[in-house]
N, C-alpha and C positions, 0 to 999 in steps of 0.2 A: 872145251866147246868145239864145237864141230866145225867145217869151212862153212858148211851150209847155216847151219845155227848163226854164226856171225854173219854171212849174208844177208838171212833175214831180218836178223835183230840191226843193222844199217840199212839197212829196205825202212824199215818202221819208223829208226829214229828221223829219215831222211825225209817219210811221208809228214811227221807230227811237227817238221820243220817247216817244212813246205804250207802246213794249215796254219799253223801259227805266224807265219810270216803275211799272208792272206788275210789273214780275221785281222791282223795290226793294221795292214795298208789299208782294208775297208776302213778302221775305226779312226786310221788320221786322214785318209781321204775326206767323211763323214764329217771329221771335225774343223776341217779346214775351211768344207764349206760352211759348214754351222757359223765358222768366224765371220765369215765375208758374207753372211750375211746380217749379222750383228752390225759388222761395220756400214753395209750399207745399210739396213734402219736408223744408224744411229746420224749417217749423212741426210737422209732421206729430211730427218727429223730435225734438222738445222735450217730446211727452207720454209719460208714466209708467204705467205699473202701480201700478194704485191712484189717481190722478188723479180729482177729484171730478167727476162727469158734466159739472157747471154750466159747468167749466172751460176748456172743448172746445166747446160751443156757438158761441164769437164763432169758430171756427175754423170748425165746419160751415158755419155760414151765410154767411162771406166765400168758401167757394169753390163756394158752390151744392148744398152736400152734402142727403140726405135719410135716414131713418130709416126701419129695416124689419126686419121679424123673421124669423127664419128658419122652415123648417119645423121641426118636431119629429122626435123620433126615434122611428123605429118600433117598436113594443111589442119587451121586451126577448127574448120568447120566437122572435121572428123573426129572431135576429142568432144565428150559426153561431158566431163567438166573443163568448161572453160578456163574458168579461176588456175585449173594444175599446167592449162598450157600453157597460161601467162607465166607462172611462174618457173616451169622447166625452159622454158622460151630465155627466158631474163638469166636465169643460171649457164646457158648454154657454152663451152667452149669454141676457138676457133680449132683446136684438134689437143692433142696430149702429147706425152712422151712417155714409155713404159719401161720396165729395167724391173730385173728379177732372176734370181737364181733358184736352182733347184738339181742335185746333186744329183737325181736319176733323168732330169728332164720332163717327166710325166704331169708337171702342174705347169708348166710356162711351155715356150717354146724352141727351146735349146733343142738341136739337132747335132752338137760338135760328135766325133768317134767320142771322145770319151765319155760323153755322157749316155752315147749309143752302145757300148762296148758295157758303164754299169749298168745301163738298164738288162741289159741281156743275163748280166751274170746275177743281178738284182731276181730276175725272172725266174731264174732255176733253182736259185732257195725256198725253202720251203716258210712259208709267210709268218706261220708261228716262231722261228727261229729269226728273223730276219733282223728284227732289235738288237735281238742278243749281240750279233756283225756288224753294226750300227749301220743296217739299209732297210731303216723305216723312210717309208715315203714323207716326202714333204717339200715345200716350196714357198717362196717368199717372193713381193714384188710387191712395184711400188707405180702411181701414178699422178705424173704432175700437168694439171690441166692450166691448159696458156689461154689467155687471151687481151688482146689490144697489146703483146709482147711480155705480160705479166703475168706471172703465176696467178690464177685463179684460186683453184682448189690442191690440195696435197692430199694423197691417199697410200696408205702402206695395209699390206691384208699377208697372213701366211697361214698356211694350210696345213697338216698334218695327220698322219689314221692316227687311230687309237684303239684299242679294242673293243668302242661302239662303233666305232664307224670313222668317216671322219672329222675332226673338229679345225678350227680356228680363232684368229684372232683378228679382227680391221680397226684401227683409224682412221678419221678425215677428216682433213680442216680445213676451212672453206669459211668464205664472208659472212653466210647463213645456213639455214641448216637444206638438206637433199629435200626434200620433203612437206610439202604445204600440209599445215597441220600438225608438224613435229612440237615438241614442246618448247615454248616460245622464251629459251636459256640458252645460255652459255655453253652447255655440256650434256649429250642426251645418248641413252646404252639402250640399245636395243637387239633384236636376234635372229639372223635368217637362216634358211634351211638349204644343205648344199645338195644338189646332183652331181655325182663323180659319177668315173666309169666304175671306177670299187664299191659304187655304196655312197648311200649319204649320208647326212651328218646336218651338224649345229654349228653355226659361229656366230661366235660373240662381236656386236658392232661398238665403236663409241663415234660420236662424231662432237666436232665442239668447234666454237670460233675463235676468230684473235681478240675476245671479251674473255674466254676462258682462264679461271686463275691457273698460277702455275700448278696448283698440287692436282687442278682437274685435268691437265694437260700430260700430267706425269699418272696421273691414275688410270688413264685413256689411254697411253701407248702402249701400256708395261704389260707386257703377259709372263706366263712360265715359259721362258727360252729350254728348258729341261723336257721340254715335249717334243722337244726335235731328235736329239738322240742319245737321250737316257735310254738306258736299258727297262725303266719300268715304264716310261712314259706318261701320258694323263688320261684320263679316263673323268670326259664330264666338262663341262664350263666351270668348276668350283675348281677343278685344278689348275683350268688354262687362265682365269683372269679373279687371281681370289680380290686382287683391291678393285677393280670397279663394281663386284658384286656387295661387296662391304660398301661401298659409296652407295651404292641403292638401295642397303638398310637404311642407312641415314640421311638421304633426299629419292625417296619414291618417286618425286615427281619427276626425276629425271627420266624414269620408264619411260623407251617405247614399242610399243611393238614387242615385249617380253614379260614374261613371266618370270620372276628369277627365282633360279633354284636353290632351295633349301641345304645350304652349305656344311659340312660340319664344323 
């Protein structure tokens, strides 16, 4: 073999090193967050209605969260139904705390280089291929609403593309349910519709109280974590939440707000 031929043929082995070492670090980059954010769902998923503010603190600050108030609600003579501003009035927080990760940044508000630095390199791959690297989009966060120094409401939501578009998952637990009108239970699935900057999508809600049994509390958090970054991903609410759609075979009335889809 030639000097040149062996030059090149170490030119190739050195480029197929260099890809290879790149697709690995995406893929344990990828899964590192995937963990952390498992770990924070599954912290998230430990606080209570009624939980002393102080309690939640070592929890905001280990995953970057920050604190903010909502706006107010508009004078009540402005609201066409009364009845909803009584009742949004009575639910109201005195502000929240939020905390969430997102491994390119693009569904929260991370700004660090590194997540500046994947999004860039996230950007230059070609979107079909981007699974494959494990740099599909997505993001996870979580919202704990305070008031009179106690946890109100808990809310965790994570976001994800799929090849319709993109999809999700939310819970919330709260004393009562968001919504005047909601189904007057324990446990209620319903569905709203997202606007991304990519494209929209569907995600699946559950909301329930601390009346909810445990197995409807476990049927409401659980989604397919494999939609974050499996290489085939999910495609549809039937993949991202197959047991709360199986619970709405077998208590309909739980429906709100959805249609549910015919599963296979």
């Amino acid at each position: 073999m030639s000097r040149r031929s062996t030059l090149g043929l170490r030119f190739v082995i050195v480029a197929l090193l260099i890809v290879v070492a790149a697709w690995g670090s995406m893929w344990a980059y990828a899964g590192y967050e995937d963990h952390r954010a498992k770990l924070m769902l599954a912290e998230v998923s430990r606080v209570h209605v009624g939980d002393a503010e102080a309690s939640v603190l070592p929890l905001v600050q280990r995953y970057g969260g920050f604190k903010w108030t909502l706006e107010p609600l508009s004078p009540r003579e402005d609201w066409l139904d009364k009845d909803e501003y009584d009742y949004q009035k009575n639910r109201a927080s005195d502000y929240k705390y939020e905390l969430g990760l997102s491994p390119f940044g693009t569904t929260n508000r991370q700004t660090s280089r590194l997540t500046q630095a994947m999004r860039a390199i996230r950007a230059a791959i070609p979107e079909r291929i981007r699974p494959v690297v494990g740099m599909r989009d997505w993001g996870t966060g979580a919202e704990l609403s305070i008031r009179g120094g106690r946890v109100q409401s808990v809310e965790a939501m994570t976001l994800f593309t799929a090849s319709s578009g993109w999809l999700g998952h939310k819970w919330e637990l709260a004393e009562g349910m968001p919504h005047l009108g909601m189904p007057p239970q324990a446990y209620a699935i319903g569905v709203a519709h997202l606007t991304m900057d990519e494209g929209g999508g569907t995600m699946i809600e559950n909301f329930f109280t601390p009346k909810a049994s445990e197995h409807e509390v476990g049927v409401a958090r659980q989604f397919n974590t494999g939609c974050l970054i499996s290489i085939k991903g999910c495609d549809g609410l039937c993949d991202v939440a197959p047991r709360a759609l199986e619970y709405l075979k077998k208590h309909p009335d739980a429906a709100w707000n959805i249609i549910p889809p015919k599963c296979p």
